[in-house]
C-alpha positions in Angstrom: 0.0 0.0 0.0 3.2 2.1 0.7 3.7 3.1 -3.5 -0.3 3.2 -4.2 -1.6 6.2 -5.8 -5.3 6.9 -4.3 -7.7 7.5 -6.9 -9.8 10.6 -6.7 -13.0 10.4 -7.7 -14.8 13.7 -7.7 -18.1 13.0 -9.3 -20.1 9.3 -9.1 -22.0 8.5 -12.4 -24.2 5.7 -11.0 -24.6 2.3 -12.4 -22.4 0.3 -15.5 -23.3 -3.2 -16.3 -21.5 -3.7 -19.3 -19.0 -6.6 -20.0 -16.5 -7.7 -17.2 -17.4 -6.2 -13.9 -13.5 -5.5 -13.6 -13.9 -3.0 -16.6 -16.3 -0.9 -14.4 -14.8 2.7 -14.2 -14.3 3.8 -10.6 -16.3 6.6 -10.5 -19.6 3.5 -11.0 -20.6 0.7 -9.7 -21.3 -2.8 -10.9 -24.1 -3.0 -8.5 -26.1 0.3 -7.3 -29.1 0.2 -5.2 -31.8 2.3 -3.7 -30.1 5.5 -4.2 -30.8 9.1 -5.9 -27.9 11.7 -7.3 -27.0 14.8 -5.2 -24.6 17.1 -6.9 -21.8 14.9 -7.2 -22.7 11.7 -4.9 -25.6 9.9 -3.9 -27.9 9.4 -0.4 -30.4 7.3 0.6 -33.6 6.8 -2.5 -36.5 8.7 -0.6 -39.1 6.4 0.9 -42.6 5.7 0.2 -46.3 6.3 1.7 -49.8 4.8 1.0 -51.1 7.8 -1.7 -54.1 6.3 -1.9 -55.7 2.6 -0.4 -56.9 1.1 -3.1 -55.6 -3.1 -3.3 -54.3 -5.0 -6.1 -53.3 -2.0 -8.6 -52.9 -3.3 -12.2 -52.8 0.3 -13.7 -53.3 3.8 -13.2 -53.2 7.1 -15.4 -53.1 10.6 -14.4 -56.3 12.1 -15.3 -57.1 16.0 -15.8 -61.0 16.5 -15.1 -62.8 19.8 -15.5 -65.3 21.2 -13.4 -66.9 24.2 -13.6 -64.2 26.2 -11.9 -61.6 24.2 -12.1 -59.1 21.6 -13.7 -58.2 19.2 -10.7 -55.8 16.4 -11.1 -56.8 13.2 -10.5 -55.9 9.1 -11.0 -57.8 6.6 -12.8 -57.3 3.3 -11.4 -57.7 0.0 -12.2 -57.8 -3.5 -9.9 -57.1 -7.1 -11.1 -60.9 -7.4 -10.6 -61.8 -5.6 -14.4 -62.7 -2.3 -12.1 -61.7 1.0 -13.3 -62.0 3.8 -9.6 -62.0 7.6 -10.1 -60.4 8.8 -7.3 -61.3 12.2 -7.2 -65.3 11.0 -8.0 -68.0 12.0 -5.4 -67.7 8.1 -5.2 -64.3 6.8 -5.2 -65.0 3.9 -4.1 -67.2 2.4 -6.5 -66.6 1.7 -10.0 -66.8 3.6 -13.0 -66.6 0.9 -15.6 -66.2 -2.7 -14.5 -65.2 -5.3 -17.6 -64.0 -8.8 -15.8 -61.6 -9.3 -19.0 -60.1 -6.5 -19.1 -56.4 -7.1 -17.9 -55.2 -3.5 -19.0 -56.5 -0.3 -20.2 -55.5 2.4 -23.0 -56.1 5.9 -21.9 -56.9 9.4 -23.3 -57.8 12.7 -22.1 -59.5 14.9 -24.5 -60.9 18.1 -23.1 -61.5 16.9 -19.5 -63.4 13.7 -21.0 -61.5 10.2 -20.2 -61.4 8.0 -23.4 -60.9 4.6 -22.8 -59.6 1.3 -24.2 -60.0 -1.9 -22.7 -57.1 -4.6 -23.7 -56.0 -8.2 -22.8 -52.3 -6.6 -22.3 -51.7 -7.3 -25.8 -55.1 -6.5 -28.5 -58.4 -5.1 -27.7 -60.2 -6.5 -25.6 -62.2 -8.9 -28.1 -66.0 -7.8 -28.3 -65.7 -4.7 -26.4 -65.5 -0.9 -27.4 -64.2 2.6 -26.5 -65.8 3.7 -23.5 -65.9 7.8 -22.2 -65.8 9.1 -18.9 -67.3 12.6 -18.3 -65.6 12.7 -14.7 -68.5 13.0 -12.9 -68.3 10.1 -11.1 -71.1 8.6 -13.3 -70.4 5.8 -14.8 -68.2 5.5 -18.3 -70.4 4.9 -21.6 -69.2 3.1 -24.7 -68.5 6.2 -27.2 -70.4 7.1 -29.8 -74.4 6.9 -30.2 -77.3 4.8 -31.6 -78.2 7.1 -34.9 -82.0 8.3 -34.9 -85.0 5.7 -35.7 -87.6 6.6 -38.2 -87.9 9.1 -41.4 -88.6 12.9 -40.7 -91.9 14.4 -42.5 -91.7 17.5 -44.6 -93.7 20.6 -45.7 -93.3 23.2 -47.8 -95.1 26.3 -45.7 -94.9 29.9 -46.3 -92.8 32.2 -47.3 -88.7 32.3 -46.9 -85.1 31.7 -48.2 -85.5 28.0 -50.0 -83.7 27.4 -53.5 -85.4 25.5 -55.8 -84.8 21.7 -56.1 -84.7 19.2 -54.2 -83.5 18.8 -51.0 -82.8 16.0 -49.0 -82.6 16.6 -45.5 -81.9 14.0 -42.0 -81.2 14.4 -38.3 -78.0 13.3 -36.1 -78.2 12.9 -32.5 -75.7 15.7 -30.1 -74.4 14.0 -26.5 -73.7 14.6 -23.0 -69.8 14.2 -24.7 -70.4 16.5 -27.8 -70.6 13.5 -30.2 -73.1 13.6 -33.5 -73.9 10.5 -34.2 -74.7 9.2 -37.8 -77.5 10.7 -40.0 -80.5 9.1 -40.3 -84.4 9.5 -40.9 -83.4 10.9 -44.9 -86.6 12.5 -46.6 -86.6 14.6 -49.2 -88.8 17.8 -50.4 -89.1 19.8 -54.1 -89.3 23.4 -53.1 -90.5 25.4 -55.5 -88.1 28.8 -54.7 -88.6 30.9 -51.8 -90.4 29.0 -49.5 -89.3 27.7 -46.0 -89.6 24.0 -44.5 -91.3 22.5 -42.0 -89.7 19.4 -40.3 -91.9 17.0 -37.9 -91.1 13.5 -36.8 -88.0 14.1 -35.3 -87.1 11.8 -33.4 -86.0 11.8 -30.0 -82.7 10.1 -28.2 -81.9 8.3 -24.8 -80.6 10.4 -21.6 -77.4 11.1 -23.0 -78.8 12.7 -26.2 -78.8 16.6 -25.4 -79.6 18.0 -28.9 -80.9 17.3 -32.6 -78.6 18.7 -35.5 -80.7 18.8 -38.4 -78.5 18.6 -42.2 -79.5 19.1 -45.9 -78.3 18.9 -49.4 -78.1 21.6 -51.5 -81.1 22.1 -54.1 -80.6 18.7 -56.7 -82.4 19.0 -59.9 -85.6 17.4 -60.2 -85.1 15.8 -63.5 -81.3 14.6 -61.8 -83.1 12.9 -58.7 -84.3 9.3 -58.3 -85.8 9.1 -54.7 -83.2 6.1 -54.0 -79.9 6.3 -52.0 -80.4 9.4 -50.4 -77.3 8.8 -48.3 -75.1 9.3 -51.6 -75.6 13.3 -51.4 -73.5 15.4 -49.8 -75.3 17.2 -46.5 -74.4 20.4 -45.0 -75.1 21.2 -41.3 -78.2 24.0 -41.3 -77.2 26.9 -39.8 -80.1 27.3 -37.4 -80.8 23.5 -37.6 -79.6 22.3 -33.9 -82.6 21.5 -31.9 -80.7 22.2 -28.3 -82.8 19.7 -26.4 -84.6 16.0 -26.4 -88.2 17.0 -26.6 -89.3 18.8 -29.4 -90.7 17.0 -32.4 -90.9 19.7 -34.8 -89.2 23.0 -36.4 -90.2 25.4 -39.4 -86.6 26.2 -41.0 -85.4 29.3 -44.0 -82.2 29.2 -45.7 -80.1 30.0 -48.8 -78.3 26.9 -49.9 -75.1 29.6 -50.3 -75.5 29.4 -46.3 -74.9 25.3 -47.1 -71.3 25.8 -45.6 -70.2 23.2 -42.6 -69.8 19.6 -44.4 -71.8 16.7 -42.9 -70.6 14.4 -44.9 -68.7 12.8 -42.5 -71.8 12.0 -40.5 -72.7 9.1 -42.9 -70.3 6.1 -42.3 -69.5 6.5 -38.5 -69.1 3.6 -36.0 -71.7 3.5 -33.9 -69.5 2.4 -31.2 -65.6 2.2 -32.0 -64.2 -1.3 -31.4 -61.8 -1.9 -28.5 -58.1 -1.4 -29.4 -54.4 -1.6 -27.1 -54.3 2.4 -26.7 -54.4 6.0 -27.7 -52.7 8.6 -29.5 -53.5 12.3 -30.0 -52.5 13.8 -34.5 -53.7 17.2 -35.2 -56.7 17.2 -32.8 -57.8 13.5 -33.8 -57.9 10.4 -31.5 -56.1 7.7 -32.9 -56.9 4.4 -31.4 -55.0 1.0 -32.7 -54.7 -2.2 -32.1 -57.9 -3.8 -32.5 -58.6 -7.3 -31.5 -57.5 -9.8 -34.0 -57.6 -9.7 -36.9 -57.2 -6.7 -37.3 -54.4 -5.8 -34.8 -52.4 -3.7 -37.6 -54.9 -1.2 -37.9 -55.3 2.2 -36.1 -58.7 4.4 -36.2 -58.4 8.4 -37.1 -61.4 10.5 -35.8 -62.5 13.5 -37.7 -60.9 16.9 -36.1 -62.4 17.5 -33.1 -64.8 14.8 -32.9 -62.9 12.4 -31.1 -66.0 10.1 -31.1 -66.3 10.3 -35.0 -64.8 7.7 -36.7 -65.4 6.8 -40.6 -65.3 3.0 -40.5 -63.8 3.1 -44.4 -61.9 6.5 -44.6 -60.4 6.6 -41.1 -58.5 2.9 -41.6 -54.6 3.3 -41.4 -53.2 0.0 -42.5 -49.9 -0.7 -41.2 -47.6 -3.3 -42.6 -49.3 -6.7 -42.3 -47.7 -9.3 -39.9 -48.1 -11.6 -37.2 -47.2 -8.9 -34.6 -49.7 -6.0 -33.1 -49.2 -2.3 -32.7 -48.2 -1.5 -29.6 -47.7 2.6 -29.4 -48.1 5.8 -30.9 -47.3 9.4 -30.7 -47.4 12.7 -32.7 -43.9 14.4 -33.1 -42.8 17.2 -34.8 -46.0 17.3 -36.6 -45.8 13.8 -37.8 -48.0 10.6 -36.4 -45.4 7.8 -35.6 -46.6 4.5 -34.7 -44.7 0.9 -33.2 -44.7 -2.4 -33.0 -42.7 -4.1 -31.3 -39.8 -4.2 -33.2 -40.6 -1.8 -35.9 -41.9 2.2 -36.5 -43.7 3.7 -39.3 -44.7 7.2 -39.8 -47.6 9.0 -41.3 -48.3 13.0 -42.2 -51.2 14.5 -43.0 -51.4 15.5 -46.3 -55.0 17.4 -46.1 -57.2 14.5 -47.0 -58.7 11.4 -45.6 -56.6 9.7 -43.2 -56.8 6.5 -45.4 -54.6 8.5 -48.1 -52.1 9.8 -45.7 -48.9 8.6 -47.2 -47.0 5.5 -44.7 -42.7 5.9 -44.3 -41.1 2.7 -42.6 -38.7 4.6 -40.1 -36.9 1.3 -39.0 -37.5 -2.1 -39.2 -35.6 -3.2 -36.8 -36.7 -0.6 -33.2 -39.8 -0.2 -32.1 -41.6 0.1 -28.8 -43.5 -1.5 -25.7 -47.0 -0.8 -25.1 -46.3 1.5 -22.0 -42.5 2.6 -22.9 -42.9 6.3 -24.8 -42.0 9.1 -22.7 -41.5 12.3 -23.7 -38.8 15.0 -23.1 -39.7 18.7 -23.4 -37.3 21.6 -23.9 -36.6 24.2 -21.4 -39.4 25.9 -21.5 -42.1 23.1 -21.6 -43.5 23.7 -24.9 -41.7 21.9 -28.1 -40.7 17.9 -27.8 -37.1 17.5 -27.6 -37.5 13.9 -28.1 -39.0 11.2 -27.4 -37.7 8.1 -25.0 -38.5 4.6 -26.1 -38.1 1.0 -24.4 -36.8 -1.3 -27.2 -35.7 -4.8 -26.5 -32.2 -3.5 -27.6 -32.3 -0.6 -25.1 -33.3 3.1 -23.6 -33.7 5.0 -27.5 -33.8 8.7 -27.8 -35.6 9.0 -31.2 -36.0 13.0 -32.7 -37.3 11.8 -36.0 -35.2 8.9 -36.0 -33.1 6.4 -33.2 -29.8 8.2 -31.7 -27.0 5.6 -31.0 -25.0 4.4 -28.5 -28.6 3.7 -26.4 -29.1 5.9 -23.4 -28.6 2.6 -21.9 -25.2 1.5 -23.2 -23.9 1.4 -19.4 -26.7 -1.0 -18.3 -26.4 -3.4 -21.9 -25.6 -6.5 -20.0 -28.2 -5.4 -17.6 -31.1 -4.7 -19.8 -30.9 -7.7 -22.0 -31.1 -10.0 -19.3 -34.5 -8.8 -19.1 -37.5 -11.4 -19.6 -38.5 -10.1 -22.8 -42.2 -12.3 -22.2 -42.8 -9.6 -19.8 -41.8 -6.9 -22.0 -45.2 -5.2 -23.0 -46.0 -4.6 -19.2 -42.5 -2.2 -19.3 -43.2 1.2 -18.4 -41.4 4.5 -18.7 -42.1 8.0 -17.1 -40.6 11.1 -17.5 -39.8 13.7 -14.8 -38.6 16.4 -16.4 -38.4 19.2 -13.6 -36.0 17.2 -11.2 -34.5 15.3 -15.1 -35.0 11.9 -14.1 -36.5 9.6 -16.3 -38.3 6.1 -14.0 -38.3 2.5 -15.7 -40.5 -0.2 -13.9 -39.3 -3.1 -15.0 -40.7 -6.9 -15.5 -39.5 -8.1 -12.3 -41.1 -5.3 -10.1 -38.3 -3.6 -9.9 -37.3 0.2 -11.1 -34.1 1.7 -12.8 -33.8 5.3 -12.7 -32.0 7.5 -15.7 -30.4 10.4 -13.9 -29.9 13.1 -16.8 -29.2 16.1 -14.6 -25.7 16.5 -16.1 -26.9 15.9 -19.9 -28.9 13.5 -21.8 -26.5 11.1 -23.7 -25.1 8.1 -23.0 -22.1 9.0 -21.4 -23.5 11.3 -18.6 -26.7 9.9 -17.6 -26.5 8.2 -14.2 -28.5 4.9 -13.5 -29.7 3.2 -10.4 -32.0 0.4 -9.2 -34.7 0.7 -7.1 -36.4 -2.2 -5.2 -39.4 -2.8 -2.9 -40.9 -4.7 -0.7 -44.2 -4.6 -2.3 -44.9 -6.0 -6.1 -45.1 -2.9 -8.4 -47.2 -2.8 -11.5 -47.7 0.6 -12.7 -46.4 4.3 -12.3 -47.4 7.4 -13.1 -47.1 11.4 -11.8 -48.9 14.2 -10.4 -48.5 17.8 -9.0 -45.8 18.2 -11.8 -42.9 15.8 -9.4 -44.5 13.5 -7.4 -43.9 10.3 -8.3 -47.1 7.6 -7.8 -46.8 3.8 -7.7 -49.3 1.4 -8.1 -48.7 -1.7 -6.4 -50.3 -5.4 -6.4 -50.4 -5.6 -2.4 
């Protein structure tokens, strides 16, 4: 010891599992435990408290609800039991949707309203749709509507605004959620020219049906029109045509078909309920859900703009490449809709028309991502993506448009593909991007942490393991920081 030179190691950079433990540099370990980074050491991982009681936890989401004042934070939680609790519900202790299959949820939160997709852990769940939750505590409703039953009955009666021709006119149902359902009830009328209409037999909706919206064709030339396939016309919301509640039958209506503006043509060919699929992404204020029960566990459902509810069952389709694998993610990143399977990522860009002719780019054939492992990291000031982090069964990926090598996780190779890749799909990833840590919970209840206070590369992010004794399952966070466990005891 008389001749050794001491080695000084000033600043301790976490975790390295990476070939030979003897290769380990000595400012890291080759085994690194229940710690957090200070400044240039580490201290004691902060301990844990009961957040909230509820047993068996198999997944939970942070949930934004809007009240009338306010936008409270709030988790959506669900047991091994199919039960999916509210937390923040004037009842939080009984369910809001209860599905006995349902092993795993997708989640969504579009305008205060909870959108959700029950899975097996891998598909939709088979038979089973989206359901949305108001956050009112009542209980969660498949999405969409029933369209109206019967044919409306119409007059020509006084004097007003009518073109002539023909016009064909129907009603759509308006919910509790802001949905319009499909058209239905078509009839048709030959105004002579300055007349106005009077519409009867309108049908009326269940409880969650709030309003009538009432659309027409322009005027079609008599000689042109056959009486058959009324559907096959284009149809225009009427200006003055929403009927704002469930009881009236009837309304006398004026207009210029130059006021014909709003397309309703998008009304016509709408699930009635959307089938169940894996989970949720959010493209150009559309709700894209994918992963559909099989067969069809390449495709991926595109709402019309702001009608997260309203999905074209022919013109909606994105059909990603065909194999024996499902989609498991998706995002929208620097104005371009990306979408994984396990082991492969495509992207797709609006070019102005129907999501079925959006054009498809294979990013990589060879990366992709878990169902629950896409974080996102923001840039100083909280509004542009950065990039986003992906769990890949090769490693940690930053991906800006495309995958960055070395892995974030080159320290922790030998580590992380040790990993059962069975369990892989029940990876999960979340991002806390004031204190710049990233959590991983892993398949074997476990939790690495990704340090990236002192830069976000491969060579200074610091990891560390985290264990407990209680069997984690899911995380999340709230209140910006505060990191929230769900746990199976």
């Amino acid at each position: 010891m008389r001749d050794h030179e001491p080695v000084v190691i000033e600043e301790f950079n976490g975790l390295y599992v990476r070939g030979d433990p003897e290769v380990c540099p000595p400012d890291h370990s080759p085994d690194l435990s229940n710690v957090q980074f200070i400044q240039s050491g580490i201290r004691t991982r902060d301990g844990i408290n009961t957040y909230e009681p509820y047993g068996n936890v198999v997944r939970i989401y942070t949930y934004v609800f809007i009240t009338p004042t306010t936008q409270t934070e709030s988790l959506l939680i669900l047991d091994n039991l199919g039960n999916i609790y509210h937390d923040k519900s004037p009842t939080p202790w009984v369910p809001i949707l209860t599905i006995a299959a349902m092993k795993d949820f997708g989640f969504a939160n579009i305008n205060g309203r909870a959108f959700i997709n029950p899975n097996d852990g891998n598909v939709g769940l088979t038979g089973q749709f989206v359901y949305v939750y108001k956050g009112d505590g009542t209980p969660a409703r498949k999405a969409g509507a029933t369209p109206p039953v019967g044919t409306l009955t119409l007059a020509n009666t006084g004097i007003g605004n009518m073109s002539i021709g023909v016009h064909v006119f129907a009603v759509a149902f308006e919910t509790d959620t802001g949905y319009i359902s499909q058209i239905a009830g078509f009839a048709s009328i030959n105004d002579p020219g300055g007349d106005q209409v009077t519409i009867s037999n309108i049908p009326l909706g269940d409880s969650t049906v709030v309003a009538r919206r009432l659309v027409a064709t322009v005027g079609i030339d008599p000689t042109l029109f056959t009486g058959d396939k009324q559907s096959q016309y284009q149809f225009f919301f009427i200006p003055e045509g929403r009927i704002a509640d469930n009881t009236t039958t009837s309304i006398t209506l004026s207009f210029f078909d130059a006021e014909l503006i709003q397309d309703a043509s998008y009304l016509l060919n709408l699930f009635t309920n959307i089938p169940a699929g894996v989970g949720f992404a959010t493209y150009h204020n559309r709700l894209v859900s994918y992963a559909e029960f099989y067969p069809n566990i390449s495709l991926a459902y595109v709402s019309a703009v702001g009608q997260p509810e309203a999905i074209d069952q022919t013109s909606g389709l994105l059909i990603v490449p065909l194999d024996s694998y499902p989609l498991t993610n998706g995002h929208e990143f620097q104005d371009v809709l990306y979408l994984f399977k396990s082991t492969r990522t495509f992207a797709y860009i609006d070019n102005g028309g129907l999501p079925s002719t959006w054009p498809l780019t294979i990013i990589d054939s060879g990366i992709g991502c878990s169902l629950h492992g896409l974080s996102t990291v923001l840039d100083s000031g909280g509004i542009n993506l950065l990039y986003l982090i992906i769990l890949d069964f090769s490693g940690v990926m930053l991906f800006n448009g495309a995958y960055i090598r070395p892995e974030l996780s080159w320290k922790i190779k030998d580590y992380w593909v040790a990993l059962g890749r069975q369990l892989f799909p029940n990876m999960q990833i979340m991002n806390d991007s004031i204190s710049q840590i990233f959590y991983i919970l892993l398949t074997n209840n476990q939790i690495v942490i990704g340090d990236y206070a002192n830069g976000l590369d491969f060579k200074n992010i610091r990891w560390a393991k985290w264990t407990f004794g209680v069997g984690i399952t899911s995380i999340t966070m709230i209140n910006f920081n505060q990191f929230i466990m769900g746990s199976s005891g």
